[in-house]
N, C-alpha and C positions, 0 to 999 in steps of 0.2 A: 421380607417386609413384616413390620408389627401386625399380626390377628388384632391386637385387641388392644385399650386403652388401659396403660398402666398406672396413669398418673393418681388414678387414688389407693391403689395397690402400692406405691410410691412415693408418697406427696412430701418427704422433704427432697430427693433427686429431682423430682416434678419442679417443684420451687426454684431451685438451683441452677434447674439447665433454661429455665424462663428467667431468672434473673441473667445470667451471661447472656442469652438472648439481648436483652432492653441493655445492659452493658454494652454490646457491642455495637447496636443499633446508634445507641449515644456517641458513639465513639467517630461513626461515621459521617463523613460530608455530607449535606444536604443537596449538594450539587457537587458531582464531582470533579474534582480536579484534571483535565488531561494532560498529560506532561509534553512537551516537544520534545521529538526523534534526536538525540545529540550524536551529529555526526560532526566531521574534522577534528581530528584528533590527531594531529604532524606523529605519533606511534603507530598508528590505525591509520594510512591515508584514505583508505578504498572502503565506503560506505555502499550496502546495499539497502535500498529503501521499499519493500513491498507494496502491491498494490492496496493490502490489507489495511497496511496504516494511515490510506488517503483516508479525506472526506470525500464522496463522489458529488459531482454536480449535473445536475442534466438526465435523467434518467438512467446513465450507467448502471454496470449489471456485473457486479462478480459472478465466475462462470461455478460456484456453491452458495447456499445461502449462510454456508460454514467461512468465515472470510479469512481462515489460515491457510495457506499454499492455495488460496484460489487466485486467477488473473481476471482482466475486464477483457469480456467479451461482447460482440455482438454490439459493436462501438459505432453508431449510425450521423447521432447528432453531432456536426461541428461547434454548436454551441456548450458540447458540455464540455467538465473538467475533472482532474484529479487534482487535490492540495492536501501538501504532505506541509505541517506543524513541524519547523526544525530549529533545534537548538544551534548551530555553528559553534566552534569551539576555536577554531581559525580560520582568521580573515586570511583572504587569498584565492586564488584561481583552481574552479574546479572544471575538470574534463566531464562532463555530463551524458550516460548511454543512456539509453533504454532499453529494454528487454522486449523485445516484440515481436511477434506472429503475423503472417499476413497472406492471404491468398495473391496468388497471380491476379486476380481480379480489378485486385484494390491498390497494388501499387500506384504510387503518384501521389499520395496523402504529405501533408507536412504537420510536422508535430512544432511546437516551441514548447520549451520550457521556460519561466518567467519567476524571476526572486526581485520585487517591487519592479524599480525602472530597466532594469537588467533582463535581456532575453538572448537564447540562444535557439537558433532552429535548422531542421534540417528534411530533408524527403525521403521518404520510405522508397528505394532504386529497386530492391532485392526482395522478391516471395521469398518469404518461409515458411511454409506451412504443416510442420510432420504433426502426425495422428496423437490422439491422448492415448497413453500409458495406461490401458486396460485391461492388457491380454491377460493379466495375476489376478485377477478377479475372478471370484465365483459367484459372489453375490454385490449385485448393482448396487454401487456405496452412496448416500446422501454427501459426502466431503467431493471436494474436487479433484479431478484425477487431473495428473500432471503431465506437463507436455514441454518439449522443449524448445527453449526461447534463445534468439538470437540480440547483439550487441546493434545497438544503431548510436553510435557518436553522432550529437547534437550539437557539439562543441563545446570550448573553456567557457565558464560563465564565472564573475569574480563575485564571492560570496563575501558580507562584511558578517564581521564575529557575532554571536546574540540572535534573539530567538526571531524565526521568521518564514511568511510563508510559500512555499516552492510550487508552482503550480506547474500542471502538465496537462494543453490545448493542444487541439488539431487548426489549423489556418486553413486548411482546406481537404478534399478529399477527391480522391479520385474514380473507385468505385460506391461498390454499396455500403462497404465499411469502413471504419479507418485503418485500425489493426488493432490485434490481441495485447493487451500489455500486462508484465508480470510482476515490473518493477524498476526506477532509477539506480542507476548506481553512479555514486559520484566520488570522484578519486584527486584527491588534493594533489595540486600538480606543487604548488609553493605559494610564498608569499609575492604581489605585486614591488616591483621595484621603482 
């Protein structure tokens, strides 16, 4: 770290790195732009979509407050949601999972997924619940520790091309929570005939 203030020991570098400064500030949106996730790509069928890229709704809670490799935990409210911003790049029917965790507890929950009028939904039958990936730890990390997630097919949902938004609700629940989610993956099955 700098001791000590260089800038008049300095003062044309001083000038210079204060000008790229205001340069770059200039350069920037005032509001940023988000871009939509572009998945469907007929070379690329199988898109995985993290929980990190949602918007959450509802008081949801990534299980770090670091939102890279973290999942939603601690999933109470039926009223909340995930919506994931997606570009489509082909129109056509996608097989829709989710990646989810779930105590014996909680089975009996139904999730849908929904792209405008279009939903597809299914019930969580099967606990999975294995422990977080900590044992390599020596020192308790702020990031999320990882754990492993299982597939739940929610079924084909027919996606139209162009940018839109994919949301992921519970319809209901069975125990105290809904379940752990890590991520959609949606895998272009083809075009509608």
């Amino acid at each position: 770290p700098q001791a000590s203030d260089l800038s008049r020991a300095l003062p044309n570098e001083h000038d210079g790195l204060m000008e790229a400064i205001a340069n770059w500030e200039a350069e920037m949106p005032v509001n940023p732009v988000y871009s939509a996730l572009p998945v469907g790509y007929r070379e690329f069928p199988h898109a995985y979509i993290p929980t990190q890229d949602a918007v959450l709704q509802g008081g949801l809670r990534r299980s770090s407050i670091h939102p890279n490799c973290s999942f939603i935990q601690d999933w109470e409210d039926v009223q909340a949601s995930l919506t994931w911003d997606l570009d489509v790049k082909e129109a056509g029917e996608y097989e829709v999972e989710a990646m989810y965790a779930c105590e014996a507890a909680d089975v009996g929950s139904v999730l849908e997924v929904r792209s405008g009028k279009l939903a597809v939904q299914a019930t969580l039958e099967e606990a999975f619940d294995p422990p977080l990936k900590d044992q390599d730890d020596r020192v308790p990390r702020d990031e999320s520790y990882d754990k492993a997630f299982r597939p739940l097919s929610l079924g084909t949902l027919h996606l139209e091309a162009g940018r839109q938004p994919l949301v992921l609700k519970c319809l209901s629940k069975a125990g105290k929570r809904v379940a752990e989610i890590r991520a959609l993956r949606l895998n272009y099955t083809g075009k509608t005939t």
